[in-house]
Every structure is written in C-alpha cells, then in structure tokens.
C-alpha positions in Angstrom: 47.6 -73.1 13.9 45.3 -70.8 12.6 45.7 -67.0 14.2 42.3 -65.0 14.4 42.9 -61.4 13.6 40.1 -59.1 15.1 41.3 -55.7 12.9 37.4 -54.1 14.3 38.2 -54.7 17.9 38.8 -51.4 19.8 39.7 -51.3 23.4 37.4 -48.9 25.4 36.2 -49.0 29.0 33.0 -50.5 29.5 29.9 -48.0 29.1 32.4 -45.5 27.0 29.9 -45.6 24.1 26.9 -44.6 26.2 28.9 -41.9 27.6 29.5 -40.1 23.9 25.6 -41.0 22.8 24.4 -39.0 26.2 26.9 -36.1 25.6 25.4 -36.2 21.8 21.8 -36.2 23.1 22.5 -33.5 25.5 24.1 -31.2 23.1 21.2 -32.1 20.8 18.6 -31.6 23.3 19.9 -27.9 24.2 20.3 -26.9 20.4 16.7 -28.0 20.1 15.5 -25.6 23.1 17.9 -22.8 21.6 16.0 -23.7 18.3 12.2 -23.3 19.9 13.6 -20.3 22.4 15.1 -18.3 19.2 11.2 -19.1 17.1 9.3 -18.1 20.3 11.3 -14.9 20.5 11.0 -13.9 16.9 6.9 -15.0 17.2 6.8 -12.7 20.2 8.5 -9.8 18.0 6.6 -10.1 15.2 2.9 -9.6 17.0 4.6 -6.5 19.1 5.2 -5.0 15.6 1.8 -5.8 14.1 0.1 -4.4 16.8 2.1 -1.4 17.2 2.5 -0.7 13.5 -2.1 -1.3 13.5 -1.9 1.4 16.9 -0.3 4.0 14.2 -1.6 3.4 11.2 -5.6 4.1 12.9 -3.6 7.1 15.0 -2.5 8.5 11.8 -5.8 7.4 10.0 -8.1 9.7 12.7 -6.8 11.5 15.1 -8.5 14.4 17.5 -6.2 17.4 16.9 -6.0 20.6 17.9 -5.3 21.8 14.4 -9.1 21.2 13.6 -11.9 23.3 15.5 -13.5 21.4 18.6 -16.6 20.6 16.7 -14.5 19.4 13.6 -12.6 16.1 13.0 -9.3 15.7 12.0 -8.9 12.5 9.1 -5.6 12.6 7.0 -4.6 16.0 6.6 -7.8 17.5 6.6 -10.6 18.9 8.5 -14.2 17.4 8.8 -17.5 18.8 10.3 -20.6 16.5 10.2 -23.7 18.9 10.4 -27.0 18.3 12.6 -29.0 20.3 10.4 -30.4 18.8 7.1 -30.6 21.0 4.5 -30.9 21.1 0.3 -27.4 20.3 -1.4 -26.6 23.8 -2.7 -27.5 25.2 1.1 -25.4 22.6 2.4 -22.4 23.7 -0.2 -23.2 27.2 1.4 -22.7 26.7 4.6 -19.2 24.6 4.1 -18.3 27.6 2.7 -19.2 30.4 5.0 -16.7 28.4 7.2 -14.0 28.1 4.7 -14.8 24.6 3.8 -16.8 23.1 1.2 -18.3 19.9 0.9 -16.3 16.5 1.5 -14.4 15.6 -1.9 -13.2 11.4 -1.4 -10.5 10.6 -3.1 -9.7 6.9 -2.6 -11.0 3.8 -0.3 -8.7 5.0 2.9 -10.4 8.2 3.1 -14.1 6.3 2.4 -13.3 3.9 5.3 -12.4 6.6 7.7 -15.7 8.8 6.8 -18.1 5.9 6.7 -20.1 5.8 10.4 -17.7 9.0 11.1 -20.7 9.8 14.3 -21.0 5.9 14.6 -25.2 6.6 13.5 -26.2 3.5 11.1 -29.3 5.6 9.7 -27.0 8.5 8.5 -27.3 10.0 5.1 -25.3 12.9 4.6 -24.4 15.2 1.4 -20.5 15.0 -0.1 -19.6 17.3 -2.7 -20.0 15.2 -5.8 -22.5 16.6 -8.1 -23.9 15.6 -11.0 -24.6 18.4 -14.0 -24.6 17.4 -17.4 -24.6 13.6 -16.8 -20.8 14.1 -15.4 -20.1 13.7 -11.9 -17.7 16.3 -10.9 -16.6 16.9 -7.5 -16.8 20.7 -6.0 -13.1 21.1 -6.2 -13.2 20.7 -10.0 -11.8 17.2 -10.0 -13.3 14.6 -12.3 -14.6 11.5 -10.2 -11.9 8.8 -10.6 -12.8 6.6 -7.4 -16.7 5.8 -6.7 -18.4 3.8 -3.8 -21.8 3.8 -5.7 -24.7 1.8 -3.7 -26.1 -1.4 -5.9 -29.5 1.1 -5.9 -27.6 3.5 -7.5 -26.0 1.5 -10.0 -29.3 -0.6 -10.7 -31.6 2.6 -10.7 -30.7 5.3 -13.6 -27.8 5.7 -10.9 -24.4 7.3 -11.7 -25.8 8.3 -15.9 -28.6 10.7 -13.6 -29.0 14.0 -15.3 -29.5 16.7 -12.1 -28.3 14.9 -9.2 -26.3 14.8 -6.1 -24.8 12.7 -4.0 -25.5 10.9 -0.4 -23.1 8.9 1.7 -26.0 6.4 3.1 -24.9 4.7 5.9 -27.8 2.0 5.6 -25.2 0.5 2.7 -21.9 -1.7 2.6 -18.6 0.6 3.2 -17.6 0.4 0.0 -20.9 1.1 -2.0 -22.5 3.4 0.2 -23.2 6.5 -2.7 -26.6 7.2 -3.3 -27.7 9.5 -5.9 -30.2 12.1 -4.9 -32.4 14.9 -6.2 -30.6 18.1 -5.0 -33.6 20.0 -3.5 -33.8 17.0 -0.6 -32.8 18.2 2.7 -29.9 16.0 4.3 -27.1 16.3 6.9 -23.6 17.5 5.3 -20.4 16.8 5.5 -17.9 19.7 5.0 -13.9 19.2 4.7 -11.2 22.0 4.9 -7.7 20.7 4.3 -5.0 21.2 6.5 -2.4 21.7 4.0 
C-alpha cells in the first residue's frame, strides 16, 4: 500500500490561527493610535512654539517702556517721538535736538516695518533724517545710506540723484518703498530717535 505523508500538517486547536491574527491586529491597532497620539502631540508643540516665539519677537520688536519718555516710543533699543507739529526739515532736525535726539536714521527692513504707520495714520508724511547734499544721501549721524525704501515716484521722478533734498516716510506708499524725496523748506511732521544704548 501506498502511505500518504502529510509533512505540512500541524496539529492546533480549532480557531488557534484567528486567535494570533486578532492579537496581531490588536497590537497593530494600538501602535497605530500610539503613532497618530505621538504626531498630534508634536503638531500641538510645534504651534505653542510658533505662537509664543511670534508673541516675543513683536514684544521685543515694540515695546512701551519706561526707559523712553511717556510721549516717546520705544522700537529696538531706541527711543522714538512722532511730532504733531509740521515744520521745514532743518527746524525739524532742531527740535530732535533740543531734546537730545535727532532725526530717525533706518538702518535695515526690521526697523522700517516697525516705523511704518508707527500712529496707525494712513495720510502720514513725516521727515527721517536722510538728506540729500551734493547728490549723496547721507543720514544725520554721518552714515552713508546703505539700505533705501525709496517710493516708485521717487525712483521714477529725478528721485534718489535729487541735488537739495530731503526725505519723507509717506505713508500713502507700500512698507517697503515708502521714501519720498522732498524739497527741504516743506513743512512736515518729524520723526526724532534717541538711542537707548
């Protein structure tokens, strides 16, 4: 006779199989929600840190302090006072200084953002202290102009090659090309800075 040789054959209890596939798909199922619970979290981290690292960066951007004068606004490590008044630039330059100030000198884009609409008025045009005497811009401080914001009008007109000019922060204009060039004798607001340091 012929002999029939199962060698696959194993001999389990009925149902054995399903019982290791739903272990396996248990086990599976809570790595998954471990999986989603451990994303979720780190999601959840992430925006706490964007917001609070935005919450400091505009603290440390303006802030009211009590190391400026009540009238005066503290931006970055100096001192700003928007006047009321309009007057000529040179007047304007004087009055800055009779408070230990002198006109606003912007450095770089951080410093423009935080000055532009510093009252919140959208009609504001205000003298900085960029000047322009012998076809040179040249801020009060001494500094050559290294970083502009100059207005397409400005640009398009005779614009930043002016001979005798000076210059307005217009507020009518885009953030970042809001310098207009004006004749000196015009009477405008002012904006004066006194550093900190």
């Amino acid at each position: 006779m012929h002999q029939m040789g199962v060698s696959d054959y194993i001999n389990e209890p009925p149902g054995s199989e399903n019982a290791d596939s739903r272990v396996r798909y248990k086990t599976e199922r809570k790595l998954y929600r471990l999986l989603f619970l451990s994303v979720g979290i780190l999601c959840t981290i992430q925006a706490a840190l964007n917001v609070s690292l935005r919450l400091v960066n505009t603290a440390t951007l303006t802030v009211a302090s009590q190391r400026c004068a009540s009238d005066w606004r503290e931006v970055n490590f100096s001192c700003y006072f928007l006047s009321t008044a309009a007057e000529t630039w040179e007047i304007s330059r004087k009055r800055c200084q009779s408070k230990g100030a002198d006109l606003a000198v912007i450095k770089g884009q951080q410093e423009q953002r935080a000055l532009y609409r510093l009252d919140g008025d959208a009609g504001l045009w205000f003298w900085i202290g960029l000047r322009n005497n012998t076809r040179t811009f040249q801020w009060v401080d001494g500094s050559a102009l290294k970083k502009s914001f100059w207005s397409d009008q400005s640009v398009d007109s005779d614009g930043p090659h002016s001979s005798e000019a000076c210059v307005v922060m217009n507020h009518t204009a885009p953030l970042l090309a809001n310098w207009d060039i004006t004749p000196c004798g015009l009477k405008r607001r002012w904006l004066c800075e006194k550093s900190l340091n």
